[in-house]
C-alpha positions as CSV (number, residue, x, y, z in Angstrom):
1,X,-158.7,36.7,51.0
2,X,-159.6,35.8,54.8
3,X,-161.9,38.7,54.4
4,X,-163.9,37.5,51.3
5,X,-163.9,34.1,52.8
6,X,-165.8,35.2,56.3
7,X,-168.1,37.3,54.3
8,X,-169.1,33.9,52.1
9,X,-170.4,32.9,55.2
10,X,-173.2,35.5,56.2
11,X,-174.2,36.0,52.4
12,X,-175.7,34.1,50.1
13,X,-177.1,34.6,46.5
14,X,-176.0,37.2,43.8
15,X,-174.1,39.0,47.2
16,X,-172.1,35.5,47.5
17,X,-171.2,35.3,43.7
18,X,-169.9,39.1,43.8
19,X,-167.8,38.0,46.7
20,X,-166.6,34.7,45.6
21,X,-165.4,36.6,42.3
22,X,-163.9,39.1,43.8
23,X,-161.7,36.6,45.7
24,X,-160.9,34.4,42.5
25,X,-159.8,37.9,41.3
26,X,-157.6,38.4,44.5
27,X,-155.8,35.4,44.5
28,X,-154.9,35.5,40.6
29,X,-153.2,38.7,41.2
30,X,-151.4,37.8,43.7
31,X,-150.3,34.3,41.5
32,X,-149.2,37.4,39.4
33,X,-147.5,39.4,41.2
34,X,-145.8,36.5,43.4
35,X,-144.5,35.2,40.0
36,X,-146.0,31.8,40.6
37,X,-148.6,29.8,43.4
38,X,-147.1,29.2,47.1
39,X,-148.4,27.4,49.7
40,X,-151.1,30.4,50.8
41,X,-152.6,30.6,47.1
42,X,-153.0,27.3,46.8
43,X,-154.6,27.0,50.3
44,X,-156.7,30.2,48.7
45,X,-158.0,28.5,45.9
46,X,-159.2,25.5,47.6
47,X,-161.0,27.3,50.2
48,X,-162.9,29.0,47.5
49,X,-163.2,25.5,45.2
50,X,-165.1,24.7,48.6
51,X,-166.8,27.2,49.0
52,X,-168.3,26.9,45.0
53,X,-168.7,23.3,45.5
54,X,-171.3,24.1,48.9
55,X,-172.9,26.8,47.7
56,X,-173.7,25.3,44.1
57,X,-175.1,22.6,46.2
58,X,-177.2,24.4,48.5
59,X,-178.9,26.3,45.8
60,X,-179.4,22.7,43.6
61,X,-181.1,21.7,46.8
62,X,-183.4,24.8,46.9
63,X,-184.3,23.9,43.9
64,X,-185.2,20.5,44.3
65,X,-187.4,21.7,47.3
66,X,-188.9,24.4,45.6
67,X,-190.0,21.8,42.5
68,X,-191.5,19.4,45.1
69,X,-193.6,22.2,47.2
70,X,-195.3,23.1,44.1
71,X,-196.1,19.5,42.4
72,X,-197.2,18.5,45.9
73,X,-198.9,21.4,46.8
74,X,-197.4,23.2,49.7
């Protein structure tokens, strides 16, 4: 989980999604395999919540400054 969660911070993109995934998958089976969430998963959850809630803002802002280059004429 530590892993995926450096990697989230050099990528970005399609490469970013993949690894978010991957570390929603990670901490579901350990939820499974632990037989419930302790402190860790729930720490590993939030971290990635975070890390959603960031990147979905960064790329909204992207956006935004892609739609004003263009209508102003960059």
């Amino acid at each position: 989980m530590r892993r995926v969660s450096a990697q989230l911070e050099t990528v970005s993109g399609p490469e970013e999604e993949e690894l978010i995934v991957q570390g929603v998958r990670f901490a579901f089976r350990v939820h499974q395999f632990a037989g419930g969430f302790d402190v860790e998963t729930m720490r590993a959850f939030q971290e990635l919540r975070d890390k959603v809630t960031t990147c979905h803002e960064q790329c909204q802002n992207q956006q935004q400054q892609k739609a004003s280059c263009r209508s102003s004429a960059c």
